[in-house]
C-alpha positions as CSV (number, residue, x, y, z in Angstrom):
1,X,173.7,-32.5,81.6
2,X,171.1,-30.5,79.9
3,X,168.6,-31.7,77.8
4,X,168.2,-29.0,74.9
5,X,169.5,-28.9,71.4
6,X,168.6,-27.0,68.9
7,X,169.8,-27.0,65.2
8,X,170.3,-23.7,63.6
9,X,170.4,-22.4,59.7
10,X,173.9,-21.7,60.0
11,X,175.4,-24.9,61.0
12,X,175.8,-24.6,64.6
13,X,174.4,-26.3,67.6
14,X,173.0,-25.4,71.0
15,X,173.6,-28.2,74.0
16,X,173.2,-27.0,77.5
17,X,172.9,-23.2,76.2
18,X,176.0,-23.4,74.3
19,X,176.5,-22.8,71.1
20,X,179.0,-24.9,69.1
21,X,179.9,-24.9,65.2
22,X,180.3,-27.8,63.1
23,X,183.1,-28.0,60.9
24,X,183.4,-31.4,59.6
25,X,182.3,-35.2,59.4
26,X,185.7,-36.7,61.3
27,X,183.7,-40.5,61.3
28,X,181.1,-42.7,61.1
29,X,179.6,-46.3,62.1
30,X,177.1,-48.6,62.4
31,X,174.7,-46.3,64.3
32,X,176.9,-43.5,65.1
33,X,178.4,-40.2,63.7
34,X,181.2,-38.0,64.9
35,X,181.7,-34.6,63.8
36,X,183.9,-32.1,64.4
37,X,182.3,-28.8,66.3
38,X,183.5,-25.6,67.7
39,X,182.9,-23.8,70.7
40,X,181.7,-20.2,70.3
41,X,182.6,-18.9,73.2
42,X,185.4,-21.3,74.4
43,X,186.9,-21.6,70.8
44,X,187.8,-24.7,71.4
45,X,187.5,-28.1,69.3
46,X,185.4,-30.8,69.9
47,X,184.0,-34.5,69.1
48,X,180.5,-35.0,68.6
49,X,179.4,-38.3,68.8
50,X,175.9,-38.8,67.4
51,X,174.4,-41.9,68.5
52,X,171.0,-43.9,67.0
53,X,168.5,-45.5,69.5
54,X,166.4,-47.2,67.6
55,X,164.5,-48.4,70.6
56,X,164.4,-48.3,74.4
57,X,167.7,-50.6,74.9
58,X,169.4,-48.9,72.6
59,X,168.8,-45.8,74.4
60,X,169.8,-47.1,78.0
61,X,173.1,-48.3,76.6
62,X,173.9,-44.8,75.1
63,X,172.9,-43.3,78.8
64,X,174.9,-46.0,80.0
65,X,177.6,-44.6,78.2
66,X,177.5,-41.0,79.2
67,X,177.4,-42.0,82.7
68,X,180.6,-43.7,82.3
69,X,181.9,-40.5,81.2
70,X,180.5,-38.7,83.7
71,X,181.9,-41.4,86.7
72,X,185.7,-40.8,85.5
73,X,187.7,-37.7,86.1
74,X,191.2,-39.4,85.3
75,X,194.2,-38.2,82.9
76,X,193.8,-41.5,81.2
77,X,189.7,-41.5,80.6
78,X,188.3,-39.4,77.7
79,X,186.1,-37.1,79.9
80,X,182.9,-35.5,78.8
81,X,182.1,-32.0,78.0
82,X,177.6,-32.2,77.7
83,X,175.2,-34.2,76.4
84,X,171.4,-34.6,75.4
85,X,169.0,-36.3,73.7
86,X,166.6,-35.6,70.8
87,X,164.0,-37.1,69.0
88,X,163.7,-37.4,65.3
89,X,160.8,-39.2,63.7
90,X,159.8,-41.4,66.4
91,X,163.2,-42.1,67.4
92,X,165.9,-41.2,70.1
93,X,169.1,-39.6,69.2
94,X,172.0,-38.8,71.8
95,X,174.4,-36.5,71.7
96,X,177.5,-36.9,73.9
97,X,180.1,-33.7,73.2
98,X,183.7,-35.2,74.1
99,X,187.4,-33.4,73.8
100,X,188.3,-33.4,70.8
101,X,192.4,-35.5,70.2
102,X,193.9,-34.2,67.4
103,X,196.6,-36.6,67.2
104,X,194.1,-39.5,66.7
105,X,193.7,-42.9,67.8
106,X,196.6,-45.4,68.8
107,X,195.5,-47.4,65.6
108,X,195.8,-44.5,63.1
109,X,199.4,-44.1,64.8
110,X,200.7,-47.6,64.3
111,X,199.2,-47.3,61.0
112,X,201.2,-44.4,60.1
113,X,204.4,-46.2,61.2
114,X,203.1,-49.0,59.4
115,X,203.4,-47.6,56.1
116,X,206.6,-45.7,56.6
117,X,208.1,-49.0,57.2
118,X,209.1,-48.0,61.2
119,X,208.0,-48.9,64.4
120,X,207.1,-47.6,67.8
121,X,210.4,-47.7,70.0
122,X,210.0,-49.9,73.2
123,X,210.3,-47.1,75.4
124,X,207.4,-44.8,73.9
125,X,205.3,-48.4,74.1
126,X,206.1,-48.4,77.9
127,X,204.7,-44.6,78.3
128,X,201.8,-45.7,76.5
129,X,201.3,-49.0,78.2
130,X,201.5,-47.2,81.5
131,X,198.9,-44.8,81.3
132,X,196.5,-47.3,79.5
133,X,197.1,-49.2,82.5
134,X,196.1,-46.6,84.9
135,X,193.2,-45.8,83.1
136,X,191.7,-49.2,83.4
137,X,192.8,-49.8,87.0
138,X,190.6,-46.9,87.5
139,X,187.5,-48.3,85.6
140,X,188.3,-51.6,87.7
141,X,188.8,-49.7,91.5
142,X,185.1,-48.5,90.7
143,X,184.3,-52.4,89.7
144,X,183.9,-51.7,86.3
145,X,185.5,-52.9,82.9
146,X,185.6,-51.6,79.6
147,X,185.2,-54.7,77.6
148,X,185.9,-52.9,74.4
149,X,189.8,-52.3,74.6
150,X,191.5,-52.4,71.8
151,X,194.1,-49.7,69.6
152,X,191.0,-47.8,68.0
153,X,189.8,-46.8,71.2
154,X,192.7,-45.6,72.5
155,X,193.5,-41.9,71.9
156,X,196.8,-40.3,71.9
157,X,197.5,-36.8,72.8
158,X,200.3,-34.7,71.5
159,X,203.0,-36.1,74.9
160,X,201.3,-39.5,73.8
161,X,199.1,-39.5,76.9
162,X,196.5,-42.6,76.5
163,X,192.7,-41.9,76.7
164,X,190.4,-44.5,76.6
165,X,187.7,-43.8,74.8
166,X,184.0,-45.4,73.8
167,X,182.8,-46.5,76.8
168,X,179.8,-47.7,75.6
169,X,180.2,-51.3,76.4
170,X,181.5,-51.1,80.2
171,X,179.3,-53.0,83.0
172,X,180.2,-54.4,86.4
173,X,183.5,-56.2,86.3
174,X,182.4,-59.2,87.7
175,X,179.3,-61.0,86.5
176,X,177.9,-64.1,87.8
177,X,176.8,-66.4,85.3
178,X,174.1,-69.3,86.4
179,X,172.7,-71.3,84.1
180,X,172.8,-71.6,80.1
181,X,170.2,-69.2,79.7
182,X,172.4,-66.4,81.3
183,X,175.4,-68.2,79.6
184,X,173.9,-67.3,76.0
185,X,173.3,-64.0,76.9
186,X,176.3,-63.0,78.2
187,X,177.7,-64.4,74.7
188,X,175.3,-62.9,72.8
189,X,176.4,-60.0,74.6
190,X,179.8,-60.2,73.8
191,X,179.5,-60.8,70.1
192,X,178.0,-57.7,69.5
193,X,180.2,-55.6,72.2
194,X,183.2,-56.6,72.2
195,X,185.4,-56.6,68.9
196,X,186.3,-60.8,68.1
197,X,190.2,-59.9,67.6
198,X,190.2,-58.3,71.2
199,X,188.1,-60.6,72.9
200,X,189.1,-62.7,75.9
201,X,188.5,-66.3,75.7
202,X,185.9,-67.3,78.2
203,X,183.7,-64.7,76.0
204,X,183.8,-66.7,73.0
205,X,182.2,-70.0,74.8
206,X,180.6,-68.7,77.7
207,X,180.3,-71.5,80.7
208,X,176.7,-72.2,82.2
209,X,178.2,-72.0,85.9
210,X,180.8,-69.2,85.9
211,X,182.1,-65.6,86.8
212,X,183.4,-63.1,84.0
213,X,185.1,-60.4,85.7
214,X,187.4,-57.9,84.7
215,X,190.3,-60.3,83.5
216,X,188.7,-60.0,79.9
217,X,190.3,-56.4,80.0
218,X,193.5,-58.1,80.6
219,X,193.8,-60.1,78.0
220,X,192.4,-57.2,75.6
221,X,195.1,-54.9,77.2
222,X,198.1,-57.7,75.9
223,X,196.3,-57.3,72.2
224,X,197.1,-53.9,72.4
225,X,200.5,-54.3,73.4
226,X,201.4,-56.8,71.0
227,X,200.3,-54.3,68.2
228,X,202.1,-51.8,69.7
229,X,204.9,-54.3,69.6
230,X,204.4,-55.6,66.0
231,X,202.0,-52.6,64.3
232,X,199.2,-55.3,64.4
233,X,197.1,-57.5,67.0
234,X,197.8,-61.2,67.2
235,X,195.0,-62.5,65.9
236,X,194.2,-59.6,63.2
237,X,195.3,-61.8,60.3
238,X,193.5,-64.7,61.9
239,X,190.1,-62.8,61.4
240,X,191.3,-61.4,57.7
241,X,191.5,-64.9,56.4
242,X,187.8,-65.8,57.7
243,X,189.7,-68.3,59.9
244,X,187.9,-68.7,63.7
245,X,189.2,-66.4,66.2
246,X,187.8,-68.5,69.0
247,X,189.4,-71.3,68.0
248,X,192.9,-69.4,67.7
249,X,192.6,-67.6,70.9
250,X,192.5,-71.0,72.8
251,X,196.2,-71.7,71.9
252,X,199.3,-70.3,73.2
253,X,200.1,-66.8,71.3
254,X,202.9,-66.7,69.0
255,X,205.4,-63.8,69.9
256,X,207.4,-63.5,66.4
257,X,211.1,-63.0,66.9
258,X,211.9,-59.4,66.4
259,X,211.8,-58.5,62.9
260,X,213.9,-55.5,62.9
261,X,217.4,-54.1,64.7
262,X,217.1,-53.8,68.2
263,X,220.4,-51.7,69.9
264,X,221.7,-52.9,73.1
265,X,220.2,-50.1,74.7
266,X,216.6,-50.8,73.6
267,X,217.6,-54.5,74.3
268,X,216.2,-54.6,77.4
269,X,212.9,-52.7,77.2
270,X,212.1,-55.3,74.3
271,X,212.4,-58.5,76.6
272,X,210.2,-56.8,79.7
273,X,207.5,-56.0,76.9
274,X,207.7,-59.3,75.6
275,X,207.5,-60.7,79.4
276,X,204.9,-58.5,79.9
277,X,202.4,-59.4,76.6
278,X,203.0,-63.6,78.0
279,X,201.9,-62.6,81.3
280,X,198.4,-60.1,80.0
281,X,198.0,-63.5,78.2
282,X,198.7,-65.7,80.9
283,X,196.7,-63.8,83.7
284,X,193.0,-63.3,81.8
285,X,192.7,-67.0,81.3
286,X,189.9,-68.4,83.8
């Protein structure tokens, strides 16, 4: 995409000869912003995620990032509308321009249910599922994985139509680890990619002879359907009470029995789902 941007006295932006609007701050992190533009001459709403480099690498991993935007054109991948990068004060900034979801995040969903006391019903968790799933068989076809996978980075359109989002820590699925040096890295890696209550496993304790592929996404991808499930992730209280995550992930996971009416109808639904979160379990374990 095109590598101008300019900031004008009236609040709007230029990228790639467009102009866009900004309306409000929608989020913040770490090292990144998101704000809320509009298009002039589309009208239409978008995200703009700004991004700090503070150096070289941290540059490459937000290119790395719009390249994985660029490399997906799938109903169930956040796509990207332009990018660029500037410099401010010696240091790089990128801009990636994304749809903007109204509807929010998967997370801000269950947390809505959350505090009106209700749940998601199994069959809108099995819509959801499904096109989370075909989004990362995508990613994987192309011998990628996301890495990252978890309810916040999922977003939800109005038909509840999954896009994964922040793409930011995807690399080749499968990874070939030899010797401890490479070992440490990869963990190293991991602890500063890859959220602990969503990480798989073999990421925690990383072998010195081994192959990480894209079974960590598998066992992220049965976190999110168990908060779908149960409105939070199975090891989210674990990390709240400062207790070790890597410890807790080695054991089997604890499906709680259902704590609210289930009708005969939905009876069903609830014991593949349950089947289904063992397996995504099961499957990611090397």
């Amino acid at each position: 995409m095109g590598q101008t941007l300019c900031i004008c006295s009236r609040g709007s932006i230029t990228i790639d000869n467009k102009r866009y609007y900004f309306i409000q701050k929608l989020d913040e992190g770490g090292f990144s912003y998101v704000d809320l533009v509009e298009g002039v001459q589309d009208g239409r709403f978008y995200a703009l995620k700004r991004i700090l480099c503070h150096d070289r690498e941290g540059r490459q991993e937000a290119q790395t990032e719009v390249e994985m935007h660029r490399l997906f054109s799938h109903p169930n991948i956040l796509g990207l509308a332009g990018h660029t990068f500037i410099e401010r004060g010696g240091k790089s900034e990128a801009w990636i321009l994304l749809p903007y979801v109204q509807k929010g995040s998967l997370w801000s969903v269950l947390e809505k249910l959350r505090d009106k006391g209700s749940f998601m019903p199994e069959r809108r968790i099995l819509k959801v599922l499904q096109g989370i799933c075909s989004g990362l068989k995508a990613m994987h076809d192309r011998g990628y994985a996301h890495r990252d996978l978890k309810p916040t980075n999922v977003l939800l359109e109005e038909d509840d139509r999954p896009l994964l989002m922040d793409l930011g820590s995807m690399n080749r699925s499968r990874m070939e680890v030899k010797g401890t040096r490479e070992a440490m890295t990869v963990q190293d890696w991991a602890a500063q990619r890859c959220t602990i209550s969503y990480r798989a496993p073999e990421l925690f304790n990383v072998e010195s002879h081994c192959v990480i592929d894209d079974r960590t996404d598998i066992w992220s991808l049965g976190c999110v359907l168990y908060s779908m499930m149960f409105l939070e992730g199975p090891y989210d209280m674990v990390f709240q009470k400062g207790d070790s995550v890597a410890l807790a992930v080695q054991n089997p996971v604890t499906i709680p029995q259902p704590c609210r009416s289930v009708s005969p109808l939905a009876s069903q639904p609830l014991v593949t789902l349950q089947s289904i979160t063992r397996s995504a379990f099961k499957a990611s374990k090397i």
